[in-house]
Structures are given as structure tokens and as C-alpha cells.
C-alpha positions as CSV (number, residue, x, y, z in Angstrom):
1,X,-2.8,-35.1,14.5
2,X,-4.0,-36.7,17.6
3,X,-2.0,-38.0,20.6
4,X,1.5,-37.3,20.7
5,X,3.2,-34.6,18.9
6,X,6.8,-34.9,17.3
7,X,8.9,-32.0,17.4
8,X,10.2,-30.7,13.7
9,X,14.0,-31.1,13.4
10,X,15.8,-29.0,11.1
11,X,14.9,-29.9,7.1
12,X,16.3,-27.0,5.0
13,X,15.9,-27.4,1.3
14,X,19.2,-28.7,-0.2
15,X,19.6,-24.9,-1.7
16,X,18.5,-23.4,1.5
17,X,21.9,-21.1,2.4
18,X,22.2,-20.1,-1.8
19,X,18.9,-18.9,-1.6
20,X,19.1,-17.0,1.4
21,X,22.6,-15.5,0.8
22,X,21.3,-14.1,-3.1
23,X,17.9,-12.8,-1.3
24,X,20.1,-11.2,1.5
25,X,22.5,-10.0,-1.4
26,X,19.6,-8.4,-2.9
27,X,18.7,-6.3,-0.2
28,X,21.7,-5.4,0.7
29,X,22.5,-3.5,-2.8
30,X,19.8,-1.6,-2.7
31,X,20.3,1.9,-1.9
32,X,19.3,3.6,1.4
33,X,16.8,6.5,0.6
34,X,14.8,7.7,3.6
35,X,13.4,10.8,5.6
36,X,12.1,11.6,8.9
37,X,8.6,13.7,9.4
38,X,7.8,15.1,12.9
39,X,4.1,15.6,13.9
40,X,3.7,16.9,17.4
41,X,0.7,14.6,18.2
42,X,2.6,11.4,17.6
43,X,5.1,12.0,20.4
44,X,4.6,10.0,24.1
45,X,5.7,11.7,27.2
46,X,8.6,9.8,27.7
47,X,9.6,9.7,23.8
48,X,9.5,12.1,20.9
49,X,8.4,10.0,17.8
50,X,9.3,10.4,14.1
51,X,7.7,9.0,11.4
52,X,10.7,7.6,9.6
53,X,10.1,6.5,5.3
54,X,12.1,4.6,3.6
55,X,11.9,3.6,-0.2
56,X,11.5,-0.6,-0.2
57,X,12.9,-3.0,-2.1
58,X,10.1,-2.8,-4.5
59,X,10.9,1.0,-4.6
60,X,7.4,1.3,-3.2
61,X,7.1,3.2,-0.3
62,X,7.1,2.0,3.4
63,X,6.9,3.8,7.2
64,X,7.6,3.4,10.4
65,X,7.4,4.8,14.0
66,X,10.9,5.9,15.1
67,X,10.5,6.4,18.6
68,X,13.4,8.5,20.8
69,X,13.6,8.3,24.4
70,X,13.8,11.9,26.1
71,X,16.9,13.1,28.1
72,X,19.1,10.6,27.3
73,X,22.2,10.9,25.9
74,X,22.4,9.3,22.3
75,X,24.0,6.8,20.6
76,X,21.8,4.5,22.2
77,X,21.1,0.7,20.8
78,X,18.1,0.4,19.4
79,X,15.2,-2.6,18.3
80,X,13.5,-3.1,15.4
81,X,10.1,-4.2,16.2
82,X,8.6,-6.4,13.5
83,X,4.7,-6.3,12.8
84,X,2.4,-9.2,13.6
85,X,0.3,-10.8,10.8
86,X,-1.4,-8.0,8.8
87,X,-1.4,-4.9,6.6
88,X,-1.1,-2.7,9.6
89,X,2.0,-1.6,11.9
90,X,2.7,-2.3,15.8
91,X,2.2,1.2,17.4
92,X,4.6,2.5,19.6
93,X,2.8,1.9,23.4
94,X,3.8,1.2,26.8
95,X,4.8,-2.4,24.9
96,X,6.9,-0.8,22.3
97,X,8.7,2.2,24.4
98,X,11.8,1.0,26.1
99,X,13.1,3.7,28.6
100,X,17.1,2.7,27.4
101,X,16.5,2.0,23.4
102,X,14.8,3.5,20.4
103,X,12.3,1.9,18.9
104,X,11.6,1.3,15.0
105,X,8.2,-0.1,14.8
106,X,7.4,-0.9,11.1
107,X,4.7,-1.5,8.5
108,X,6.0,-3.4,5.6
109,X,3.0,-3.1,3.0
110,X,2.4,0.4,2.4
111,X,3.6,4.0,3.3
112,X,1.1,5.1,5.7
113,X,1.9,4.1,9.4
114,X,-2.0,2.7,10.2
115,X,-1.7,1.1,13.3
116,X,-4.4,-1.7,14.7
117,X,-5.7,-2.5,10.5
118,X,-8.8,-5.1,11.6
119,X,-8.0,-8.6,10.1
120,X,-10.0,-9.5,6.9
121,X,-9.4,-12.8,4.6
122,X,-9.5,-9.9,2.0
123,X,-6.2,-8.2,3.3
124,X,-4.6,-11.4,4.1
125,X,-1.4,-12.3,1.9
126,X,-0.3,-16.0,2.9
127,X,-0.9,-17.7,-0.1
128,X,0.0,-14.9,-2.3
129,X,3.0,-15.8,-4.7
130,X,3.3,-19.1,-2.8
131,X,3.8,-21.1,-5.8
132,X,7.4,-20.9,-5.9
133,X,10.2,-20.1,-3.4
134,X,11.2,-17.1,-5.5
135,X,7.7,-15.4,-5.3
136,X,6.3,-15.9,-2.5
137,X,5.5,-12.7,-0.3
138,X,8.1,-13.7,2.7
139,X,11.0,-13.3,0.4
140,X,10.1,-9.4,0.3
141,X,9.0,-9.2,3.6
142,X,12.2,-10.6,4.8
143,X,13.8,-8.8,2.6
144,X,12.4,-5.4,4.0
145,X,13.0,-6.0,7.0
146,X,16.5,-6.3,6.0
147,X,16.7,-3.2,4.5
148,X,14.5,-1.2,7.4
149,X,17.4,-2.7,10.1
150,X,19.9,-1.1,7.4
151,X,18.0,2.3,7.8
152,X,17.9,2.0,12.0
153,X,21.4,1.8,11.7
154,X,22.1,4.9,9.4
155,X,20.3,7.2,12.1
156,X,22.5,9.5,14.3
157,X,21.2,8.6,17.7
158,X,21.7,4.8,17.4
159,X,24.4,2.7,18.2
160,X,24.3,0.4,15.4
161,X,26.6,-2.3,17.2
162,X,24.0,-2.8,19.8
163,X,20.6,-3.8,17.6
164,X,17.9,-5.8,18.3
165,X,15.2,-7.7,16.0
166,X,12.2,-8.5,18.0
167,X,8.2,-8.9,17.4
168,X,5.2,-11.4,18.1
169,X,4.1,-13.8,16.1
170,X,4.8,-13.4,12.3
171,X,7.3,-10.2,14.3
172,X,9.1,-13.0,16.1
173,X,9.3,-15.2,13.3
174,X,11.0,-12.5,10.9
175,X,13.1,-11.7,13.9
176,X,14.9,-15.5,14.2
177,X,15.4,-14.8,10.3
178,X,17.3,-11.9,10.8
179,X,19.1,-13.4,13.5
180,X,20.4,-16.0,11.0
181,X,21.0,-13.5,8.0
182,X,21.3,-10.1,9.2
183,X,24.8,-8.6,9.9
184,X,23.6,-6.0,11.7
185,X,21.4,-8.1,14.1
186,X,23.2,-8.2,17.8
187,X,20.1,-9.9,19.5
188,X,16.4,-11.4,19.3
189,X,13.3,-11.6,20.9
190,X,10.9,-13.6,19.5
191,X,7.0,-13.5,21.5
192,X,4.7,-16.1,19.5
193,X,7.0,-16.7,17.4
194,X,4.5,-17.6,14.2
195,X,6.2,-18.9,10.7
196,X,7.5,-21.9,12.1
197,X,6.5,-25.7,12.1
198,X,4.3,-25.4,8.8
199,X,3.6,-29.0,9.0
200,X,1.9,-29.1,12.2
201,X,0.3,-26.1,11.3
202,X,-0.7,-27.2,7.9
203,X,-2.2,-30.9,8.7
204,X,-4.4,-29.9,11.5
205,X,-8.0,-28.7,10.4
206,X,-8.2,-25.0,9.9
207,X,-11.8,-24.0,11.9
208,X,-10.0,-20.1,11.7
209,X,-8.2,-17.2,9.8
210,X,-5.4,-16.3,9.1
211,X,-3.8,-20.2,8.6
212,X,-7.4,-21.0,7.1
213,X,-6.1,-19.3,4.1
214,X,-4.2,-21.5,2.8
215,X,-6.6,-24.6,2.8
216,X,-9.0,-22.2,0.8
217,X,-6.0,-21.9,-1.3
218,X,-5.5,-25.3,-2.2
219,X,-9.3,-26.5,-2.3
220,X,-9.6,-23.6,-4.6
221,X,-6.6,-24.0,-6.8
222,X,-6.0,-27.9,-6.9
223,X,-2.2,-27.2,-5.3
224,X,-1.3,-30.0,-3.2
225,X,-0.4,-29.4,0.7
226,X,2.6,-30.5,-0.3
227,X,3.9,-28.1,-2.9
228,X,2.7,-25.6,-0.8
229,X,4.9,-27.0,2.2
230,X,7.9,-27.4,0.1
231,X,7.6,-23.5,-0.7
232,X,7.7,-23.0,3.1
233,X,10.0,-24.6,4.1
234,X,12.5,-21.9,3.0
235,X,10.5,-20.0,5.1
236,X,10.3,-21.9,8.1
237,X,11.7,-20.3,10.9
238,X,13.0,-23.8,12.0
239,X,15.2,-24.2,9.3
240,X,16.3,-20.6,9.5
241,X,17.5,-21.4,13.3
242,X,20.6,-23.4,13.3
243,X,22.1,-20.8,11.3
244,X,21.4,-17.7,13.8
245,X,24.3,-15.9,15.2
246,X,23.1,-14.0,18.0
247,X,21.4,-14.7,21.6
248,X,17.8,-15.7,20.9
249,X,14.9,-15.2,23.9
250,X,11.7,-17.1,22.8
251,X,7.9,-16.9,24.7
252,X,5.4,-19.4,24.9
253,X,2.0,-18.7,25.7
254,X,0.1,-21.7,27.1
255,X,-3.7,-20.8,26.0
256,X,-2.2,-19.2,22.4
257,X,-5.0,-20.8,20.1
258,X,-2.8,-20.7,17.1
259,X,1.3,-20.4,18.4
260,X,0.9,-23.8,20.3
261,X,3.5,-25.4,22.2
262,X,5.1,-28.2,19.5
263,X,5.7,-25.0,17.3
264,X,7.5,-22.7,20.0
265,X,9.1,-25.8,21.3
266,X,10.6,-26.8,17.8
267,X,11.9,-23.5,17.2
268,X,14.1,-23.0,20.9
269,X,15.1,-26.7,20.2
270,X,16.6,-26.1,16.7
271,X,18.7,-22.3,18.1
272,X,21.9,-22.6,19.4
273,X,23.0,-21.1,22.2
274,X,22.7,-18.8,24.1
275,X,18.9,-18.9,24.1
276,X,15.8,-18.4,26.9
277,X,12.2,-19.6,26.8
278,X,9.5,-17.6,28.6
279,X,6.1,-19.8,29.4
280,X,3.6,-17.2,30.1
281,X,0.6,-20.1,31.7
282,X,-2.6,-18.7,31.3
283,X,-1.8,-16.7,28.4
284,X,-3.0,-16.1,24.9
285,X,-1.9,-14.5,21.9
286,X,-1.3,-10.9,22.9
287,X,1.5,-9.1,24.7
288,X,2.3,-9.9,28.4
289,X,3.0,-7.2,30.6
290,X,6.3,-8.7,31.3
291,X,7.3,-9.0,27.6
292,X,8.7,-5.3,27.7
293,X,10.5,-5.5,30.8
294,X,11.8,-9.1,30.3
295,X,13.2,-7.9,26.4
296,X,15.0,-5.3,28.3
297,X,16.8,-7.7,30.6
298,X,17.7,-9.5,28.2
299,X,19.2,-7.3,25.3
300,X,20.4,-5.7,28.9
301,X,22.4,-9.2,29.8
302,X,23.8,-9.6,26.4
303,X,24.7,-6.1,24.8
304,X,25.4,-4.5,28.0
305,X,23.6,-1.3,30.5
306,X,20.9,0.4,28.0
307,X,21.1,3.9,30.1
């Protein structure tokens, strides 16, 4: 692609909603089995912080950080922080602790909560099951983090009409899906948001990991580019947009090497409102000190005083 970029409109598959509504289905029947462990040397000074387990949809297990503010009074609403790209978990930091909400900061591949996991092509999982809609790994992952917004709700301290799904990159993606499917869902925050604009993504050389996976994928398996963008684009945070229900904030960050502009800019396009995009200039793919604060205002504005 050289020159001029075109923005992506919506293009959902023509069975876009059925598949989305049995998926949801899915993870919605499945039953809620979880537990909280303490261990003194996870809590912050501002926040004692559980280690809250849940069985998955795979009835494998998964973990979290459940993170309470101190000397508050509870119910209090709550976010579910999704992870970035990886096999690890977002730990709960001065990013992550929100002096008015609990945090639920997740790891949806294994039980142990391993913050920080170095990126390896080895433990990357873009390609994996991306044959078909039905088996590629997003369906799970979406679906877990379905289920682990379903288990924020069931705690005692929360106040599970005031929830928010938020994350960078592949977080912020998930996030704008469960903004569109998740009834529990009040609000979103999407930093980076990755899993959008697959296209412009997909037809751009691939010098780096993780998106160099998939051209490995296809020279090494014969699959076209364009069966493997037809899989995506039930996965597509583009398509998922129109069909969000809640208030949506989006961030840009102008020297992101792999979240550029066309993608963030298709994806506030395609919301409806109310929506906000934050353009963070000399930037690059990694929190802003102003994310927290800026998150806070927002789920603030829209879900009403956090404290």
C-alpha cells in the first residue's frame, strides 16, 4: 500500500450476528465455578489483591489479578482489563490500579497469573485454528472474556451495573467486542486497539512479529491471504463496532509501529455514539501516563462519581 490509505467500512460476513449470538450463547451457559486466593506479597498499598480462578470455557483453568481498593466502601464498579498480545497477563501497576474501581486483570491461556511472558514466535497463537471461523483461537478468547466479566460481576464488592471492558492492543480490541456482545458491559476503553483492519494489516510487508506470523503461515501452508482474511473478518473489530452498545473511548498513538493510524481511525469511524479519540503524538505502543487518569474520566462521565 503506498500513497493514500482508505479507511475499512463495515463488511460483516452475511452470518456475522448468528455467529456471534451462538458463541455468546455458548459462554453464557456455562457454569460459573471460581475461588479467590490471598497471598500477602501480591497486595499494593493502596489495594489488597486476590488472585481470583475461574474454570474456562474449555474447563481448563484460568487467573487473574483481582485488585480492591482500600478504605472504600463497596459495591464499587469495576473494569475488566484485557491482556495485550501474549501468553502472559497485564499486572496490576500504577496503570492498572484505579483509586474508585476494582480491577480484574486477566490471563486467558493458562492458570498461573505470569505477568510480563517475553514474546516468542513459539508462544504466539495468531494462526492457530485460523482455518475456519469456528476454530480459530479468538472465538475462545472472546469467549473467556465473556465468561471472566460474568465472574467480575458475581463478586460481593462490585457493582455489576457499573462495568467496564478496557485493554491495549489485542486488550482494546477484545474490549469493542464485548462492547457489542456483552450484556454486562456498561463502558469501553480501547488503547491500541489491535484486531482491527486485517486488510491493511495483512497486505503490507511483515519485516516483524507478532503480524509476521501469519505470512509464515501462509508461505508455509499454501492458504491464501484471502481465506485467511475471510476467517477474520468475524473477528474484526470493525465489523464488531456498529453493533456496540455502550460509550466507547479509543487512543491513537502517533509513532505505534504496528497500531497505525488507518486502523485506529477505521475503528472510531465504524462506533456509534457516544465515542472519544485520544491522539497521544509522540507516542508508541505502550501505556501513556494519562491512559489511567483519562479511563477514569471517562467511565467517571458516563457511569457516574467512582468514590
Amino acid at each position: 500500500m503506498d500513497g493514500a490509505v482508505s479507511l475499512k467500512s463495515p463488511q460483516p460476513p452475511a452470518d456475522f450476528v448468528a455467529f456471534w449470538q451462538a458463541a455468546v450463547a455458548e459462554a453464557e451457559a456455562v457454569p460459573l465455578r471460581y475461588e479467590r486466593v490471598h497471598y500477602e506479597d501480591d497486595d499494593q498499598p493502596t489495594h489488597v489483591v486476590y488472585r481470583l480462578r475461574w474454570m474456562g470455557v474449555d474447563q481448563r483453568g484460568r487467573e487473574g489479578w483481582y485488585a480492591l481498593p482500600r478504605l472504600l466502601q463497596y459495591p464499587l464498579p469495576a473494569v475488566l482489563y484485557l491482556p495485550g498480545y501474549g501468553v502472559g497477563t497485564v499486572p496490576i501497576n500504577e496503570h492498572t490500579m484505579f483509586e474508585g474501581m476494582i480491577t480484574f486483570s486477566i490471563n486467558l491461556h493458562g492458570y498461573a497469573v505470569e505477568p510480563n511472558v517475553p514474546y516468542s514466535p513459539e508462544l504466539g497463537y495468531f494462526t492457530r485454528g485460523v482455518h475456519s471461523p469456528q476454530t480459530y483461537i479468538y472465538r475462545r478468547l472472546v469467549q473467556e472474556s465473556l465468561l471472566a466479566m460474568r465472574v467480575l460481576a458475581a463478586q460481593a464488592e462490585v457493582d455489576a451495573q457499573r462495568l467496564t471492558a478496557a485493554g491495549l492492543s489485542q486488550g482494546g480490541g477484545l474490549a469493542v467486542m464485548l462492547g457489542a456482545w456483552c450484556k454486562h458491559t456498561k463502558c469501553v476503553v480501547a488503547e491500541l486497539p489491535a484486531l482491527s483492519y486485517w486488510e491493511y494489516l495483512l497486505n503490507r510487508p511483515a519485516w516483524r512479529y507478532p503480524i509476521k506470523e501469519f505470512s509464515d503461515y501462509i508461505e508455509t501452508t499454501g492458504v491464501s491471504r484471502e481465506a485467511v482474511l475471510s476467517v477474520l473478518q468475524y473477528y474484526d473489530a470493525v465489523n464488531h463496532a456498529p453493533y456496540v452498545r455502550t460509550p466507547a473511548q479509543l487512543s491513537l498513538a502517533l509513532k505505534d509501529p504496528g497500531i497505525r493510524a488507518p486502523v485506529v481511525f477505521s475503528l472510531y469511524d465504524a462506533l456509534p455514539t457516544p465515542k472519544r479519540l485520544l491522539i497521544y503524538e509522540d507516542w508508541g505502543h505502550d501505556w501513556h501516563p494519562e491512559m489511567r487518569p483519562q479511563l477514569e474520566a471517562w467511565v467517571q462521565a458516563h457511569l457516574g462519581r467512582l468514590r
